[in-house]
N, CA, C and O atoms as a printed pandas DataFrame, in Angstrom:
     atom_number atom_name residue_name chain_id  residue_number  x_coord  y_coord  z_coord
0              1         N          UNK        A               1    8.661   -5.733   -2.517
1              2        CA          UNK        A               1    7.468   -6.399   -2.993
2              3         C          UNK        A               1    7.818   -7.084   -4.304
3              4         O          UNK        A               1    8.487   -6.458   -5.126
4              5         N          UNK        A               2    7.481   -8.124   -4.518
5              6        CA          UNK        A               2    7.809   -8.757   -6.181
6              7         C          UNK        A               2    6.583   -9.374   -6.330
7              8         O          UNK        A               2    5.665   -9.583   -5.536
8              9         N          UNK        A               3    6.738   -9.618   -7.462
9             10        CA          UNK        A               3    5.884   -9.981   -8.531
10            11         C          UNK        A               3    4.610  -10.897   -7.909
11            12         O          UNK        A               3    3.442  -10.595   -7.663
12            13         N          UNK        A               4    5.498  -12.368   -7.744
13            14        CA          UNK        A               4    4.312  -13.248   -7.608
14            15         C          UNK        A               4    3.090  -13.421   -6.022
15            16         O          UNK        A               4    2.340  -14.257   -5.518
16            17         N          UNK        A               5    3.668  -11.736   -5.739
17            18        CA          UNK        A               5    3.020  -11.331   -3.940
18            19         C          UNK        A               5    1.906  -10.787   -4.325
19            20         O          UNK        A               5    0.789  -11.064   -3.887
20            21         N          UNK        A               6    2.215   -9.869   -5.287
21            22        CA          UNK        A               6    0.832   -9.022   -5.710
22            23         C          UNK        A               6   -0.257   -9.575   -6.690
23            24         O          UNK        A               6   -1.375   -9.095   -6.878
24            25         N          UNK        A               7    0.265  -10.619   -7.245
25            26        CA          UNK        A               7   -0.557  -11.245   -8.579
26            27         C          UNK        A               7   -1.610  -11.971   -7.490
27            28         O          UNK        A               7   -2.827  -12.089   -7.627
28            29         N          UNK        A               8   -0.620  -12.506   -6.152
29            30        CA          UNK        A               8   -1.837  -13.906   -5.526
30            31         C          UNK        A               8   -3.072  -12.723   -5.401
31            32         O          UNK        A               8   -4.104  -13.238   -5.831
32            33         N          UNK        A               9   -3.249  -11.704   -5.082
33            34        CA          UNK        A               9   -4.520  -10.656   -4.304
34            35         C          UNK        A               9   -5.225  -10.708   -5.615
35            36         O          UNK        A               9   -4.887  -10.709   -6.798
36            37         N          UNK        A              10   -6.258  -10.746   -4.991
37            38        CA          UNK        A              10   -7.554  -10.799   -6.435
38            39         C          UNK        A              10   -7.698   -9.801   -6.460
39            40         O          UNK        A              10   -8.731   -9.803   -7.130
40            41         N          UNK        A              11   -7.448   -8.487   -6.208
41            42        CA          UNK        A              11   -7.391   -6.977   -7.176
42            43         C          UNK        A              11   -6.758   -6.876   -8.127
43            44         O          UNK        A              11   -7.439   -6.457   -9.063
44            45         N          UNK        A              12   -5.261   -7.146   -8.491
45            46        CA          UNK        A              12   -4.336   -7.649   -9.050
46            47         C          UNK        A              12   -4.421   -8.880  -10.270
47            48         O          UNK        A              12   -3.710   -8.985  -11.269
48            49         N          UNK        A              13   -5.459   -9.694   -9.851
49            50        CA          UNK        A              13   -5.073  -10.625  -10.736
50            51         C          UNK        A              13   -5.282  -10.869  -12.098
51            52         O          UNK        A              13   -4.881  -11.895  -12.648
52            53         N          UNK        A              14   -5.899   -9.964  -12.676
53            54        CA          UNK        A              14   -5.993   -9.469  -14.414
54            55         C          UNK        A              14   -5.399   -8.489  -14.566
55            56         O          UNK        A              14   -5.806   -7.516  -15.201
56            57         N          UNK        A              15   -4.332   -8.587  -14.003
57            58        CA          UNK        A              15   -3.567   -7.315  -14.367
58            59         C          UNK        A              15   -2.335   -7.888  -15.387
59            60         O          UNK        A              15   -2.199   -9.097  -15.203
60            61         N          UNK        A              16   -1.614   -7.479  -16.178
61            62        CA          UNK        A              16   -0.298   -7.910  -17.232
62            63         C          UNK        A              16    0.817   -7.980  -16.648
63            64         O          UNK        A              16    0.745   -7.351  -15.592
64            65         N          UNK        A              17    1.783   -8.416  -16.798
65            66        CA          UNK        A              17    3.090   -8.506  -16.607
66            67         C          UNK        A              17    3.639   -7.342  -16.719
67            68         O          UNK        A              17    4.557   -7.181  -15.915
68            69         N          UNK        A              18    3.400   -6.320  -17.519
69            70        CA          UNK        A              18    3.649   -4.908  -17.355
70            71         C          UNK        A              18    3.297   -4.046  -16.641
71            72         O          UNK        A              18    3.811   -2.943  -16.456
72            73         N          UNK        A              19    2.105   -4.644  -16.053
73            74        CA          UNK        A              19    1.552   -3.705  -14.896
74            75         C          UNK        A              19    2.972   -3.990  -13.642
75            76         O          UNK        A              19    3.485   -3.020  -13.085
76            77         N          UNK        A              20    3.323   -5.062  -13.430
77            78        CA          UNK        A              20    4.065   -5.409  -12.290
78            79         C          UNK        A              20    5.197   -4.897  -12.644
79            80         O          UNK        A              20    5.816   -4.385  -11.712
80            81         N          UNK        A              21    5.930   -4.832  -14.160
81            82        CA          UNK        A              21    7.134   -4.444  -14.014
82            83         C          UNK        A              21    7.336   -3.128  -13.453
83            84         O          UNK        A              21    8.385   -2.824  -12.885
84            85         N          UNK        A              22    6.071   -2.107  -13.640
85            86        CA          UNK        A              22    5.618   -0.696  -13.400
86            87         C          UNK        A              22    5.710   -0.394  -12.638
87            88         O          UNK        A              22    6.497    0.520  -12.391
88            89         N          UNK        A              23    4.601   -1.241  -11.325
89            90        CA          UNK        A              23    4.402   -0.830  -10.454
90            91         C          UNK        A              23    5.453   -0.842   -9.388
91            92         O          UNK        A              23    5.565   -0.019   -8.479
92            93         N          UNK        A              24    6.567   -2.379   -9.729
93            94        CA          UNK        A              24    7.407   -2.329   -8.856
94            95         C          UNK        A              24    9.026   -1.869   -9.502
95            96         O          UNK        A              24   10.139   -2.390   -9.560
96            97         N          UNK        A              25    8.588   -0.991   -9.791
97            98        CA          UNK        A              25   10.244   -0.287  -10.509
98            99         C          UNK        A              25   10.685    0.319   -8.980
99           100         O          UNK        A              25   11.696    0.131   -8.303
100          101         N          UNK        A              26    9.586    1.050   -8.772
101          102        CA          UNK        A              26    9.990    1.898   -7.749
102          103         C          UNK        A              26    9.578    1.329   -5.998
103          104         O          UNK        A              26    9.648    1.908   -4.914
104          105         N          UNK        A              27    9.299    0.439   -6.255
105          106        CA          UNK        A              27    9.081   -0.496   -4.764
106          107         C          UNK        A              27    9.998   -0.379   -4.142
107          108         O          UNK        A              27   11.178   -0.221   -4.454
108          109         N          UNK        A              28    9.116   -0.506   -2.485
109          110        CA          UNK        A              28   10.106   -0.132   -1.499
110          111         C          UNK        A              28    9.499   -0.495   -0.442
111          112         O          UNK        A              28    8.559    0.072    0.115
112          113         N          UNK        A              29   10.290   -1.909   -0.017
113          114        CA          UNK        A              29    9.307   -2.390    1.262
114          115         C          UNK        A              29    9.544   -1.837    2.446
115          116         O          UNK        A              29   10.749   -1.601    2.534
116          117         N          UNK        A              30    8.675   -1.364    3.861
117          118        CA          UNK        A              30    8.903   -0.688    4.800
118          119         C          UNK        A              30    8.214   -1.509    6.072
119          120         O          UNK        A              30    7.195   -2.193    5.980
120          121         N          UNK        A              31    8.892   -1.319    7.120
121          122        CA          UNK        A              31    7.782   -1.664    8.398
122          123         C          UNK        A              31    7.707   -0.085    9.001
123          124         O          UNK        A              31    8.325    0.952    8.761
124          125         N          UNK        A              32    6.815   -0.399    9.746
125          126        CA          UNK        A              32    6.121    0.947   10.813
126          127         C          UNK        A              32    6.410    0.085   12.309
127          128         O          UNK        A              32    6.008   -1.019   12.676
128          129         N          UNK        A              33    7.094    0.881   12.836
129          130        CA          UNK        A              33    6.044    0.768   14.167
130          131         C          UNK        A              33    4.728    0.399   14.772
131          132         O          UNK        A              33    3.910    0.524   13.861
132          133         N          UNK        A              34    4.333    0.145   15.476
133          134        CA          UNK        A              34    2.788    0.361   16.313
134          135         C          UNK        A              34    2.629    1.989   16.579
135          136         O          UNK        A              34    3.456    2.773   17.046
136          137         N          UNK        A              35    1.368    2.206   16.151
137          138        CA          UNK        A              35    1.290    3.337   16.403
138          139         C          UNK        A              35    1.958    4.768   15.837
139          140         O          UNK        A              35    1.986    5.870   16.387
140          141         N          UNK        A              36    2.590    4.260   14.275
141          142        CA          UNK        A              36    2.810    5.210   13.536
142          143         C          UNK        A              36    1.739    5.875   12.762
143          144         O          UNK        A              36    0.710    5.374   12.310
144          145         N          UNK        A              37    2.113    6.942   12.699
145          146        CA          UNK        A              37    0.902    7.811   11.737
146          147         C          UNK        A              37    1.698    7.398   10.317
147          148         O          UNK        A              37    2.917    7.556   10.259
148          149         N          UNK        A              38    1.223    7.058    9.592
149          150        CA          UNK        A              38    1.909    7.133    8.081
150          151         C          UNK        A              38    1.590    8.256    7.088
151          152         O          UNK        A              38    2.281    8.799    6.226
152          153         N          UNK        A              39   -0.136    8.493    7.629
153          154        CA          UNK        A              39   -0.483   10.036    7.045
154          155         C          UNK        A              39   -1.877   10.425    7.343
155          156         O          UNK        A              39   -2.751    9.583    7.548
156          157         N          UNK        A              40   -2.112   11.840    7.370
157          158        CA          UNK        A              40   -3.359   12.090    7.613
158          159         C          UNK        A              40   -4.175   12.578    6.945
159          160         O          UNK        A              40   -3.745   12.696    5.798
160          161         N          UNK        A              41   -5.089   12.913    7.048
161          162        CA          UNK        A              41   -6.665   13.235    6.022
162          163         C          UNK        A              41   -5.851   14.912    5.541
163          164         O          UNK        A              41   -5.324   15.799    6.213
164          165         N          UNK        A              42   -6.057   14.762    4.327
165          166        CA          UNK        A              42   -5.654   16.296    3.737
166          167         C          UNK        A              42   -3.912   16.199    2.947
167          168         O          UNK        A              42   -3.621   17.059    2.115
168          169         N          UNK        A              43   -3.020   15.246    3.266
169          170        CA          UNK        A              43   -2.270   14.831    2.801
170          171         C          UNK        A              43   -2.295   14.549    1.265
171          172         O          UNK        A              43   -3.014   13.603    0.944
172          173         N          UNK        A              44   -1.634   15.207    0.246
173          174        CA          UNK        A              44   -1.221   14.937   -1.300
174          175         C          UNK        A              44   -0.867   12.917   -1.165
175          176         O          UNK        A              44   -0.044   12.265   -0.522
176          177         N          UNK        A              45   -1.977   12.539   -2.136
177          178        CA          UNK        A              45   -1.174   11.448   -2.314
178          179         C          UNK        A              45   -0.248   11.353   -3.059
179          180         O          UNK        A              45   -0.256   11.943   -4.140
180          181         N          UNK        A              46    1.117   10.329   -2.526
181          182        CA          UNK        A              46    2.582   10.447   -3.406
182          183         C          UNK        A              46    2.970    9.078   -3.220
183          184         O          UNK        A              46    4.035    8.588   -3.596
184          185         N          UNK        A              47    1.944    8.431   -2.553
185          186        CA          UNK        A              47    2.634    6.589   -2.699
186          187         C          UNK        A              47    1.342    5.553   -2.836
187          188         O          UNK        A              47    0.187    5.881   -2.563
188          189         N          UNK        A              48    1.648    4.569   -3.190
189          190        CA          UNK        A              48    0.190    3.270   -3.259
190          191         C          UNK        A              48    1.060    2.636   -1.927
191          192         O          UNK        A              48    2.288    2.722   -1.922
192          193         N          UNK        A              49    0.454    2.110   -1.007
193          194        CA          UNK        A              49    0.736    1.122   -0.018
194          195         C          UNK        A              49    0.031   -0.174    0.043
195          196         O          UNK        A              49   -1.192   -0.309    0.058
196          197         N          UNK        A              50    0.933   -1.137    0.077
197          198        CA          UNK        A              50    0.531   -2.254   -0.198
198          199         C          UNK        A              50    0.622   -3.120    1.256
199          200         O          UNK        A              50    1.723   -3.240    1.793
200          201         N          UNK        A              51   -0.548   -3.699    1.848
201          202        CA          UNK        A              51    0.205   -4.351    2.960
202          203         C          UNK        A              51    0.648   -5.560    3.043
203          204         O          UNK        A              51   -0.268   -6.272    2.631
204          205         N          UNK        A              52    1.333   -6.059    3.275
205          206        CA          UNK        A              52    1.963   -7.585    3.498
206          207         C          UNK        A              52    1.529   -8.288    3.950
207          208         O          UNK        A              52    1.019   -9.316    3.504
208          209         N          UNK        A              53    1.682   -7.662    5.632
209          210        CA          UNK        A              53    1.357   -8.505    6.754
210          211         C          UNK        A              53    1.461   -7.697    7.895
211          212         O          UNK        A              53    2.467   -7.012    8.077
212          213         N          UNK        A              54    0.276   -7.712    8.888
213          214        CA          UNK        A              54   -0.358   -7.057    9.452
214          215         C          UNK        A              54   -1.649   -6.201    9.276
215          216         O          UNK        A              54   -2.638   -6.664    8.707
216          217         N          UNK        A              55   -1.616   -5.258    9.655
217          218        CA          UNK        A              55   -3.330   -4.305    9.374
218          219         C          UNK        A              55   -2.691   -2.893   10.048
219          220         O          UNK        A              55   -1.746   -2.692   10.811
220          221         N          UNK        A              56   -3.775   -1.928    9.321
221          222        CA          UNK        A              56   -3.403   -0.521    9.492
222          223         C          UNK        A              56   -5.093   -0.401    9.880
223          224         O          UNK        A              56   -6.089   -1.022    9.509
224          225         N          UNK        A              57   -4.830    0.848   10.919
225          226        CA          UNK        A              57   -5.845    1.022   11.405
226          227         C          UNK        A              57   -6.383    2.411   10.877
227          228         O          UNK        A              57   -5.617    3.312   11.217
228          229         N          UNK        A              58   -7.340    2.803   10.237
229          230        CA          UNK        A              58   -7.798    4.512   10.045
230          231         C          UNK        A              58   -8.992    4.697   10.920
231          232         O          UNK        A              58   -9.824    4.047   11.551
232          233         N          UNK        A              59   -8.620    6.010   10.608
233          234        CA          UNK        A              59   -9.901    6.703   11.447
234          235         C          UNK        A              59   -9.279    8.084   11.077
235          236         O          UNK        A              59   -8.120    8.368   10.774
236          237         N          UNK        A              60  -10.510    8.935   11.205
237          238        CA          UNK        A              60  -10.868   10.396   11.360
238          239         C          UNK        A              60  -11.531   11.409   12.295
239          240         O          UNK        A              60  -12.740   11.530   12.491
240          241         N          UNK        A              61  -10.405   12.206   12.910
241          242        CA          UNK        A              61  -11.478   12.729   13.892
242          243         C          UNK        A              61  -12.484   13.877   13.213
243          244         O          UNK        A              61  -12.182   14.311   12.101
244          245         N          UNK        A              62  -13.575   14.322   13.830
245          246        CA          UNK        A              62  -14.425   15.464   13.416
246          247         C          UNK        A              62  -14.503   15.843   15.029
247          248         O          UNK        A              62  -14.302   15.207   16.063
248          249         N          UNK        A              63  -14.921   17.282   14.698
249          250        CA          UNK        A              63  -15.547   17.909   15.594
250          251         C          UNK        A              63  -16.879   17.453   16.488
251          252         O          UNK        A              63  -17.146   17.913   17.598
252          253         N          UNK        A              64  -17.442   16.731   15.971
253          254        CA          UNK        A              64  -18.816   15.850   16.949
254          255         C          UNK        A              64  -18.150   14.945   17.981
255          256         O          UNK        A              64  -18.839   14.265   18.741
């Protein structure tokens, strides 16, 4: 991921030049499969995911 990918998203875009050097020290771009689980409800968060290109689908099952 670099710099001028995350600035275009308007969440991002008042953010500093230090925010980006930060956030992407430790960047690490990945693809999935179709139909990968990447993680489920109850899971420690330990990463921000950013998507590129494509869409992730969630959902939760319950008992009903």
């Amino acid at each position: 991921m670099t710099q001028h990918i995350t600035k275009e998203v308007n969440f991002f875009k008042e953010c500093e030049d230090d925010f980006f050097k930060k956030i992407n020290f430790n960047a690490q771009q990945k693809t999935y499969d179709k139909n990968k689980i990447v993680f489920i409800n109850g899971d420690k968060a330990k990463h921000f995911y950013f998507i590129q290109k494509g869409w992730v689908k969630l959902f939760r099952e319950t008992l009903d």
